[in-house]
N, C-alpha and C positions, 0 to 999 in steps of 0.2 A: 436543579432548575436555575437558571443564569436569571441574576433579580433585573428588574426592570432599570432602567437606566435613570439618574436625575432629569426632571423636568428642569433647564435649565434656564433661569428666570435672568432679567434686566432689570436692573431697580435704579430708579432716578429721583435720589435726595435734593430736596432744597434746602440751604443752608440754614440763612434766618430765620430765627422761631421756628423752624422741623429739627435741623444738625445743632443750632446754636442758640440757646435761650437769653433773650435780649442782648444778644449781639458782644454779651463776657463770658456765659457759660455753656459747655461742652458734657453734656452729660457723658461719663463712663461707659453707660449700657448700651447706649448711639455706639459707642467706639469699637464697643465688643462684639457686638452685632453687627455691624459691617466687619468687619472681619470674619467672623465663623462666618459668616454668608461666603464670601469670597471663599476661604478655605473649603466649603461644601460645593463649590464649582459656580457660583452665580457670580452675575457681573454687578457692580455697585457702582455707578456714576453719580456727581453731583450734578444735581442743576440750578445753575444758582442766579440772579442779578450780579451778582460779583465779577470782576474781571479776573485774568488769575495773580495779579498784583496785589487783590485780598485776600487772596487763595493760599500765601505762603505759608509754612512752620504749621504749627497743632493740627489745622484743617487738616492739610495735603498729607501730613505724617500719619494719618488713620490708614491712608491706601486705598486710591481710589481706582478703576477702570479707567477712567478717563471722565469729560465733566463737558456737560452744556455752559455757558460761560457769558455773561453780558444779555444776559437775561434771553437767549438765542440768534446772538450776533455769531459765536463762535460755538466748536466744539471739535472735542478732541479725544482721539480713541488711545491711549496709551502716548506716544509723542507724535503722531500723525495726525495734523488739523482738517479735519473731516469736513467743516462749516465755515464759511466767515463772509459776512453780510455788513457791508460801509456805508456810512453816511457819504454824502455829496457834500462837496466845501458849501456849496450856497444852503445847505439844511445847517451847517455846521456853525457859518455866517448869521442867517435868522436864529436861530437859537441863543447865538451870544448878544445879539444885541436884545431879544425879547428878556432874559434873564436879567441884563443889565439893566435894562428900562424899566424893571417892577423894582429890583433891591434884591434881587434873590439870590442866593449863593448856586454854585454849581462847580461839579467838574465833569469834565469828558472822561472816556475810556476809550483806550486800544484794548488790543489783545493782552496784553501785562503791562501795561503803563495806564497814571491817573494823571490828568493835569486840573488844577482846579482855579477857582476864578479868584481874585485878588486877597476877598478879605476871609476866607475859607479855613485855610490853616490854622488861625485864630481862635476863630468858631471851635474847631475841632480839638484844639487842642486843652480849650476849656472843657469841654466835654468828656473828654481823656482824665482830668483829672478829679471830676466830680465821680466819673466809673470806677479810678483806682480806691477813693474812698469810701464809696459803696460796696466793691470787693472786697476792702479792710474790715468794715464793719459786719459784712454776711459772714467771712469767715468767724473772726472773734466769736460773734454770735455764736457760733458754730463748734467753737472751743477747738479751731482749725488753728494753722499758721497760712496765711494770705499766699507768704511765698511757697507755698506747696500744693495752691489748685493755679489750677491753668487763668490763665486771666486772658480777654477778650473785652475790644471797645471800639465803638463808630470811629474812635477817634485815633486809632490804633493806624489810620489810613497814613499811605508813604507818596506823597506827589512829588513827581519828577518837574526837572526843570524846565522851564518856556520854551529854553531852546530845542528841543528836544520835539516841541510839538509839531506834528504834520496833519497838513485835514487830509490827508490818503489815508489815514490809521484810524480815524474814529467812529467807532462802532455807535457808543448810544450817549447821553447825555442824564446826569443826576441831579437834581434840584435838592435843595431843603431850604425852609424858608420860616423864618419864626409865627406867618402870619398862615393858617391853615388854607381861610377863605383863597387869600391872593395866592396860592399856590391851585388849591381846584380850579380858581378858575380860568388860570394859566395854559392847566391841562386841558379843560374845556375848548380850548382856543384851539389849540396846538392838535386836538384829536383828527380833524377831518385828514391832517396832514402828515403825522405819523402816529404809531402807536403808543399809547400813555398808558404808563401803570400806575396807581397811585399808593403812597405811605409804605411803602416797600423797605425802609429804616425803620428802625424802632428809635423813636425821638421822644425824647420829655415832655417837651412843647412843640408847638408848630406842624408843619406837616413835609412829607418828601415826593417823590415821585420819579420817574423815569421814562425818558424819551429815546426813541427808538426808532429806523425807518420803519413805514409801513412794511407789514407781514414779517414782522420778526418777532417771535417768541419761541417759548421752549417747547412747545408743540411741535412746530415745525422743523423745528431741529432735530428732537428726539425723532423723529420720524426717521431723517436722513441717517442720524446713528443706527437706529435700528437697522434702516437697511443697508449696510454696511457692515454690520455684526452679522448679519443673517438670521438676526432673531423677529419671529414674527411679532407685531403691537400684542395680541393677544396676551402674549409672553410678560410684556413688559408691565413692570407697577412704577407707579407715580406717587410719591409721596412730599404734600407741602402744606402750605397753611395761607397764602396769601393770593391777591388777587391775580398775580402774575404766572402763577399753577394753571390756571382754567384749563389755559389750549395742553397742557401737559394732561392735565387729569382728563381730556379727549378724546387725548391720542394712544393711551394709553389701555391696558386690556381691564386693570384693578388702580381704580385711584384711590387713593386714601389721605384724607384729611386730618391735621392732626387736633385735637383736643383742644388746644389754645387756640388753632382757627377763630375767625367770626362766625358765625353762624349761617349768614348768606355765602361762604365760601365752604361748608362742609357741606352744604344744599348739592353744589357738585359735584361731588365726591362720589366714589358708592359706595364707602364708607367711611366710617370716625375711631381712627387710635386714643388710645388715653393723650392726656399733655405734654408736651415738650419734657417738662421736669418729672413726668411721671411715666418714663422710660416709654414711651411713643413709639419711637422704634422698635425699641426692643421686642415690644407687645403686637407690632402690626410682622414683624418678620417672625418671630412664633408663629402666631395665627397662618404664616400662610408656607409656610413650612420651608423656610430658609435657614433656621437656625434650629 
């Protein structure tokens, strides 16, 4: 008897807090399981707020399908850009000056380029260093050597130069802001007119957020990949943790939430993996027979 054929599934990872736990570590078992997934014939996309200018080295080397990108400005099936959804120079315009007029850091995305606002790199690159001594001291703890786990940090970001910048290229806009309030209610403002994600970083202090034109998310986009793959929604799983998931976990036929989620965001799910650090993935691709 000729055995039945692979159900051949679509899975769409989001990065932070699902791929990446606070934004330094990379669990192994995430790594291993998108892989034997892809080796057993499915397809692994990420979907991420990232552009793919955060997408380089560790992430990209796991091997992906291809990746929703800019929180669903863009997407790309293998080197073929399936999606890409721009701001207008006058959204592009009021944003710089609304950010500037509160104190609030930001940068733009293209397709693989960051440009960010004045005092940014700063910011970030303090950040960068409070993460490398944080990874020093989990390893040790750990009776690890530091340079021998992969290290990951917000601050890890690479922005290109001014000149370089075009408003025909930008996709979405990133805020962080030391003062949480002034950043909600930023978003508040900014909703009627495009779409706002909020706390989408994983930050110490303060708060983040993301702005977008209207009707872009990973919903939308997944949809367009699928139909393009020729794989039906049904097919497809969604796997995230944050509020920018939702139209993903919609659109999808198995959303799955992971374990560090908030609580109101595994609500939409139609179901809940163990935690990020307590191999998430690994446990939601078992369960559903990818690996």
């Amino acid at each position: 008897m000729t055995p039945s054929p692979v159900r051949r599934r679509a899975v769409f990872l989001d990065v932070d807090g699902t791929l990446l736990q606070d934004g330094t570590r990379l669990p192994p078992s995430a790594v291993a399981a998108v892989r034997r997934a892809r080796e057993n014939g499915h397809l692994v996309l990420l979907s991420t707020g990232r552009g793919m200018a955060e997408l380089r080295g560790p992430i990209l080397d796991i091997g992906f399908d291809g990746a929703v990108t800019n929180g669903g400005a863009f997407a790309n099936v293998g080197d073929e850009l399936i999606v890409s959804r721009l701001m207008s120079a006058s959204e592009i315009a009021r944003l710089a000056q609304e950010f500037e007029a509160r104190g609030i850091h930001w940068y733009f995305q293209s397709y693989d380029r960051l440009f960010a606002s004045p005092g940014l790199p700063a910011v970030l690159a303090d950040r960068l260093e409070r993460d490398r001594l944080l990874h020093t001291e989990r390893a040790r703890a750990a009776g690890l050597d530091p340079d021998e786990l992969e290290f990951f940090s917000v601050g890890m970001k690479t922005f290109d130069d001014d000149i370089h910048f075009s408003d025909a290229e930008v996709a979405k806009a990133v805020i962080l802001g030391d003062d949480a309030q002034a950043v909600a209610d930023l978003l508040a403002e900014l909703a009627p007119d495009f779409a706002v994600v909020s706390g989408t970083i994983p930050l110490p202090e303060g708060s983040s957020g993301e702005v977008a034109p209207r009707g872009v998310n990973k919903g939308a986009a997944i949809l367009e990949v699928l139909a393009h793959l020729g794989v039906d929604p049904v097919d497809a799983i969604g796997i995230g943790d944050n509020w920018n998931d939702a139209e993903m976990f919609e659109v999808c036929g198995t959303s799955i939430a992971m374990g560090n989620a908030d609580p109101a965001v595994q609500a939409l799910a139609d179901e809940v993996t163990t935690a990020i650090d307590d191999d998430g993935i690994h446990h939601a691709f078992v369960r559903h027979g990818l690996i």
